[in-house]
C-alpha atoms as a printed R data frame, in Angstrom:
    type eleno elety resid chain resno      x      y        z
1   ATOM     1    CA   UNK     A     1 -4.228 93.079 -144.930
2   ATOM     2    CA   UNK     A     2 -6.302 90.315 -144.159
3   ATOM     3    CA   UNK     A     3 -9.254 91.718 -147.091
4   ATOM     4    CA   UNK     A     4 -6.320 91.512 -149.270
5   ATOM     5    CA   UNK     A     5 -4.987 87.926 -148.443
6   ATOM     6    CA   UNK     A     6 -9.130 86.956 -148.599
7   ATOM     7    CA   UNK     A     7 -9.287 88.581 -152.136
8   ATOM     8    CA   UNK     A     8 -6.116 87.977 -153.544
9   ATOM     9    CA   UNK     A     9 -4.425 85.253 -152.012
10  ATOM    10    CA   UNK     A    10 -6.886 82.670 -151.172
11  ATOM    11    CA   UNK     A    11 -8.459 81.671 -154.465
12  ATOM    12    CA   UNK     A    12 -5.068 80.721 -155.706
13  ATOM    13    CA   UNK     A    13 -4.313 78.428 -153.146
14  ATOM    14    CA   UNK     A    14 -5.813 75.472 -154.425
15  ATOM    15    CA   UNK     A    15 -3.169 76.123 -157.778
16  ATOM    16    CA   UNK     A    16 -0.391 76.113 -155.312
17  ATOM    17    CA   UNK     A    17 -1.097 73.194 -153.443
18  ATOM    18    CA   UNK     A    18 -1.994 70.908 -156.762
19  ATOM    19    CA   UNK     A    19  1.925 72.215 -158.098
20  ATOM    20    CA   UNK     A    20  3.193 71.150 -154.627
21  ATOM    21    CA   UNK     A    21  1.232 67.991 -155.055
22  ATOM    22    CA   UNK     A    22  2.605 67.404 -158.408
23  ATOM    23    CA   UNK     A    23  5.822 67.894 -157.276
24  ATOM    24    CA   UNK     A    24  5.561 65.093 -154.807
25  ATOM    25    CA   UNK     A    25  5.446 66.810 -151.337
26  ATOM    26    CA   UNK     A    26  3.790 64.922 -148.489
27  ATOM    27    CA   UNK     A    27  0.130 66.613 -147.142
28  ATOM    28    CA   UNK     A    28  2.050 67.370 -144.011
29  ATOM    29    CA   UNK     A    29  4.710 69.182 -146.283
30  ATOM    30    CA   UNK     A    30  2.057 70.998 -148.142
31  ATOM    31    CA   UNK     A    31  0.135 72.465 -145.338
32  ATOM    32    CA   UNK     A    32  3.165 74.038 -143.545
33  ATOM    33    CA   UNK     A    33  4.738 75.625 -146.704
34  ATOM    34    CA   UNK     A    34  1.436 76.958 -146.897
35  ATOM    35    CA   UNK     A    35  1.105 78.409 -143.638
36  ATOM    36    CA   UNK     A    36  4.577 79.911 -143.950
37  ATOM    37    CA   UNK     A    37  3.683 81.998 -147.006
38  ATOM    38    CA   UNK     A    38  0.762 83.477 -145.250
39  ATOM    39    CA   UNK     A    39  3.230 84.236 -142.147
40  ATOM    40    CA   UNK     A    40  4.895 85.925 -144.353
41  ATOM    41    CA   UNK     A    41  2.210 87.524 -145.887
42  ATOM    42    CA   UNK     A    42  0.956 88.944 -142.605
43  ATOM    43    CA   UNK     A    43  5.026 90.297 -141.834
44  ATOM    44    CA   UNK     A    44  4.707 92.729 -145.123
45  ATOM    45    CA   UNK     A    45  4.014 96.442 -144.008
46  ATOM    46    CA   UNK     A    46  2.330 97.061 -147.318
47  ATOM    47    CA   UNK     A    47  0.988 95.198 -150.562
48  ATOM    48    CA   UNK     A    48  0.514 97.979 -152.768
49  ATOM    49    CA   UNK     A    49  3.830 96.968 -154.802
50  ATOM    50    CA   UNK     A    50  2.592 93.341 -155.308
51  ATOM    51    CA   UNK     A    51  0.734 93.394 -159.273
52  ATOM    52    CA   UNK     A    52  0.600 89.658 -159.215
53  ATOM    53    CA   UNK     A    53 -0.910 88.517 -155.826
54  ATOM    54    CA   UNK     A    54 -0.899 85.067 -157.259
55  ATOM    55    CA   UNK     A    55  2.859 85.332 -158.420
56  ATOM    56    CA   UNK     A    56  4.190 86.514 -155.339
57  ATOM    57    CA   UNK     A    57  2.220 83.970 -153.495
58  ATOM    58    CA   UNK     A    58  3.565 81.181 -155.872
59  ATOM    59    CA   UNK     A    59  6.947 82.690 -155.683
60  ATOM    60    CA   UNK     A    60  7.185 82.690 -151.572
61  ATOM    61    CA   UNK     A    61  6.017 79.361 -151.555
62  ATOM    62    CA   UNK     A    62  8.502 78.033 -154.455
63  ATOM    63    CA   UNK     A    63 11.407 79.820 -152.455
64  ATOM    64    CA   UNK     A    64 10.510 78.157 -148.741
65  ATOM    65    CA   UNK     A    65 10.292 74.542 -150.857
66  ATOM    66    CA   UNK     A    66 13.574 75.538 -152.322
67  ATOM    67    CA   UNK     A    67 15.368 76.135 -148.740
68  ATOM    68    CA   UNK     A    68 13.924 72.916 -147.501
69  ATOM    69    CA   UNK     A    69 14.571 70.703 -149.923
70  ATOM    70    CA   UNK     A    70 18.270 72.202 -149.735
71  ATOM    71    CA   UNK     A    71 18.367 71.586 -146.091
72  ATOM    72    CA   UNK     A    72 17.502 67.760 -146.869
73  ATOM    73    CA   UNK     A    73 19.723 65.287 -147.309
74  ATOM    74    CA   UNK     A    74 18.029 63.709 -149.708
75  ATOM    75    CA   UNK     A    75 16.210 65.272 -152.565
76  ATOM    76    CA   UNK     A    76 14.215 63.647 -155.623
77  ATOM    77    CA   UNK     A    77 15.538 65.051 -158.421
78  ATOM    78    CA   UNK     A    78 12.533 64.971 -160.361
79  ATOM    79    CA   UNK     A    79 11.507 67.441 -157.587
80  ATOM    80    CA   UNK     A    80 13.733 69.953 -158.332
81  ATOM    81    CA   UNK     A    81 13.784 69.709 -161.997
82  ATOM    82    CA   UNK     A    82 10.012 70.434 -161.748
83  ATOM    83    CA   UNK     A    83 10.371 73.219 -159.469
84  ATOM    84    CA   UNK     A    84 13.178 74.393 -161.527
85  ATOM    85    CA   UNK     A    85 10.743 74.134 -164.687
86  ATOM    86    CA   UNK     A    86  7.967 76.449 -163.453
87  ATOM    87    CA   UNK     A    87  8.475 80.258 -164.109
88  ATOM    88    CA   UNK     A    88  6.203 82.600 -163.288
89  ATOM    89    CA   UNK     A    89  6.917 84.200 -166.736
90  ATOM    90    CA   UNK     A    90  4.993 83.028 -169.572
91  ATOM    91    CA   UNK     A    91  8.030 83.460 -172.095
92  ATOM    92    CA   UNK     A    92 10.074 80.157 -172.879
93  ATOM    93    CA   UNK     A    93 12.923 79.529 -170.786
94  ATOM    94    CA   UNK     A    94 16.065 79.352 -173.048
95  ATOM    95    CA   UNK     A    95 15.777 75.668 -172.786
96  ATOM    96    CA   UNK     A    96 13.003 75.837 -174.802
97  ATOM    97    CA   UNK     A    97 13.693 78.419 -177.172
98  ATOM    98    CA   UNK     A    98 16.693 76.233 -178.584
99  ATOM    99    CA   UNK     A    99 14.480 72.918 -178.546
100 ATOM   100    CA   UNK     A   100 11.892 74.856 -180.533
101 ATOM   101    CA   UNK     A   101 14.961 76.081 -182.913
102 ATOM   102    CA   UNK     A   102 16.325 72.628 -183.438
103 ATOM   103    CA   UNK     A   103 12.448 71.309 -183.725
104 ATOM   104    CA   UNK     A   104 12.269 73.888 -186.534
105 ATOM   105    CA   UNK     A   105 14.883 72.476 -188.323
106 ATOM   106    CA   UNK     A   106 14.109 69.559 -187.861
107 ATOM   107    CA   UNK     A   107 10.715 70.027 -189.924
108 ATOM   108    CA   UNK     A   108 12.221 72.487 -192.430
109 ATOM   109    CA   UNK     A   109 14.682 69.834 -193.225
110 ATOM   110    CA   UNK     A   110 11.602 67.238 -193.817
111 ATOM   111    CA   UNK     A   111 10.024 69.586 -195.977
112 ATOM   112    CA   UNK     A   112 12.696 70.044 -198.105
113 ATOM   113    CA   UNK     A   113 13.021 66.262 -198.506
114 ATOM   114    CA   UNK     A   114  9.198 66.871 -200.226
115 ATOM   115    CA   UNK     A   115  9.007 66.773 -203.627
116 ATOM   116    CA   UNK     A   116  9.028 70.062 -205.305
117 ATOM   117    CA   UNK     A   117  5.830 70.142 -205.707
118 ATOM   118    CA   UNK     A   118  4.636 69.367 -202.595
119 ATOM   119    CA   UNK     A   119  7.353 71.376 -201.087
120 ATOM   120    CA   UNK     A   120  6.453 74.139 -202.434
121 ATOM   121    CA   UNK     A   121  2.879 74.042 -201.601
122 ATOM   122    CA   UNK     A   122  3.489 72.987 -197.926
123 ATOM   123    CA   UNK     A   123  6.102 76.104 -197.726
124 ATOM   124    CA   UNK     A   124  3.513 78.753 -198.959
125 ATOM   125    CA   UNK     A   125  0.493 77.502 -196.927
126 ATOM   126    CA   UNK     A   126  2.251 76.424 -193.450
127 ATOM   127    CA   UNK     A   127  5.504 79.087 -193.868
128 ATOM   128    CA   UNK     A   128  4.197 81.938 -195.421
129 ATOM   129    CA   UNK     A   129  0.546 81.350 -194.171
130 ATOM   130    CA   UNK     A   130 -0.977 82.022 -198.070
131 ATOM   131    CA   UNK     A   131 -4.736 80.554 -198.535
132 ATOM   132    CA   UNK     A   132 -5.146 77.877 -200.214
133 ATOM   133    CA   UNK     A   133 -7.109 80.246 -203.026
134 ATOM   134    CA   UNK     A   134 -3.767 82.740 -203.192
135 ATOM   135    CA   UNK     A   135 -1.110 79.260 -203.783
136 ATOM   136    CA   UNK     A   136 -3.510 77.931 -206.316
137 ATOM   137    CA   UNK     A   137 -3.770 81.113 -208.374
138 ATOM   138    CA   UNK     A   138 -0.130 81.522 -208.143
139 ATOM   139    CA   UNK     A   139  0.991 78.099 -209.621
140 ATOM   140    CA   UNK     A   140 -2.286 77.895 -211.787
141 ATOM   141    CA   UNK     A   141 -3.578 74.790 -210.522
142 ATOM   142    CA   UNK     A   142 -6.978 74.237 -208.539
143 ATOM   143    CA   UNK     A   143 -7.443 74.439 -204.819
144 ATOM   144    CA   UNK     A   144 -8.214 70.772 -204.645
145 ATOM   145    CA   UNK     A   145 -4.665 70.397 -205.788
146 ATOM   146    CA   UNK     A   146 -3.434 72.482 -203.380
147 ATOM   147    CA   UNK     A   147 -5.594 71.122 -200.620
148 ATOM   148    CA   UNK     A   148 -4.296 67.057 -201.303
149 ATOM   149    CA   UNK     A   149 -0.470 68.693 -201.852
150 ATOM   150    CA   UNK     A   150 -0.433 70.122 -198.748
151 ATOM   151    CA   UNK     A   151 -2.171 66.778 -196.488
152 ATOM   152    CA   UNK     A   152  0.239 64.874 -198.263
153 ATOM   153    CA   UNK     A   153  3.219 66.435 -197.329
154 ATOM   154    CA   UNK     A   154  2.087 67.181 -193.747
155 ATOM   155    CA   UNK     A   155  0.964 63.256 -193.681
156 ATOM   156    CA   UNK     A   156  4.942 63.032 -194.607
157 ATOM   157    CA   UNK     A   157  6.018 65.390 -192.972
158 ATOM   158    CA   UNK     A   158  4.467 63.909 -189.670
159 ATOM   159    CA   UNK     A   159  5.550 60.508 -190.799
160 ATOM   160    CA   UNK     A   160  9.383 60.874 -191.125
161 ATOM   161    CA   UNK     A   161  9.253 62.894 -187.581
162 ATOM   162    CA   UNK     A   162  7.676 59.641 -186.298
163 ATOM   163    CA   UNK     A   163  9.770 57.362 -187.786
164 ATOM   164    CA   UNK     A   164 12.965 59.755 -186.969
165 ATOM   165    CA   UNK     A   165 11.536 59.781 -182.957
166 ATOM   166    CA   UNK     A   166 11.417 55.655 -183.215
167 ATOM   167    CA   UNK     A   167 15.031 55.398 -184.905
168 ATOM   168    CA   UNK     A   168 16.098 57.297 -181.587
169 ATOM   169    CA   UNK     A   169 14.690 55.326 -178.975
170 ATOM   170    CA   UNK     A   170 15.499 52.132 -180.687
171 ATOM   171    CA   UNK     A   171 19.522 53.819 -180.611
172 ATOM   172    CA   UNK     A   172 18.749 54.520 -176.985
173 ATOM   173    CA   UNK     A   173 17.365 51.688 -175.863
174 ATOM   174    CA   UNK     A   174 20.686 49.522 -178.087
175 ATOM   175    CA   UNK     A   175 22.853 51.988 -175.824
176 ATOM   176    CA   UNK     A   176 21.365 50.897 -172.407
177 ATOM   177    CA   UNK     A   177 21.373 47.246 -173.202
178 ATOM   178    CA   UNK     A   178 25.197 47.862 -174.489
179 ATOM   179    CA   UNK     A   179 25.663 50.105 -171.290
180 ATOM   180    CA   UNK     A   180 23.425 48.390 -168.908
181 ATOM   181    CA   UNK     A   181 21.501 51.799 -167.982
182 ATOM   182    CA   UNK     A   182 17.975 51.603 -167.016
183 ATOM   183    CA   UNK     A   183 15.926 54.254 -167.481
């Protein structure tokens, strides 16, 4: 068991104890949550089921935070919402699959506020992923066309996102002075 731990275990710890850092647990803190997980390393009859040594380290560590930041009486938030943010599991939480949807739409709605031209262009090289040799040979204009098209709508594109990000934080910020939230 202890080969194991050495080989498996170990050079992830360093990972582990930068996330708890991050997440704003004391040295103290860190050290003991750390010596838990390999208590309860050692208690396990076998480790032939673990794949992901470093997951199932992670994962015993994130659950003993978990219980003792429950036990608290006082918790940061910003504590838990980071814990809460890590997964183990590369895919997107579901959180950010809709974010990414309404991101989309966001862009495909700039785009079509393009001129036709330009939208057009921007749709087959950025959307459909065609060089810029295949768009100019389909509209019959040069690639040079196609290459200043397509940085002028992304220039636009990028633009009006900007812009659109600014009009909201000037509509927040009106709201807390009308409120009197601070952020």
């Amino acid at each position: 068991m202890a080969a194991w731990v050495a080989q498996n275990v170990i050079p992830h710890e360093a990972a582990v104890r930068a996330w708890l850092a991050r997440s704003r647990v004391t040295r103290e803190d860190i050290d003991e949550l750390i010596q838990d997980a390999y208590c309860r390393l050692a208690m396990l009859d076998a480790v032939e089921h673990i794949s992901r040594p470093d997951a199932y380290f992670f994962s015993i560590v994130r659950n003993l935070l978990v219980r003792r930041l429950k036990r608290a009486r006082v918790v940061p938030i910003e504590a838990l919402a980071e814990i809460e943010a890590y997964s183990i599991d590369d895919s997107p939480s579901p959180e950010r699959q809709a974010a990414a949807r309404l991101d989309f739409q966001r862009v495909m709605g700039l785009i079509a506020g393009l001129p036709e031209r330009c939208r057009e262009m921007v749709m087959l090289r950025k959307i459909e992923g065609l060089s810029q040799r295949d768009i100019a040979a389909r509209l019959g204009v040069t690639e040079a066309v196609v290459e200043k098209q397509v940085w002028q709508g992304i220039r636009a594109v990028q633009a009006a996102w900007r812009d659109g990000d600014t009009a909201a934080a000037a509509r927040l910020d009106a709201l807390d002075v009308e409120t009197g939230w601070r952020r």
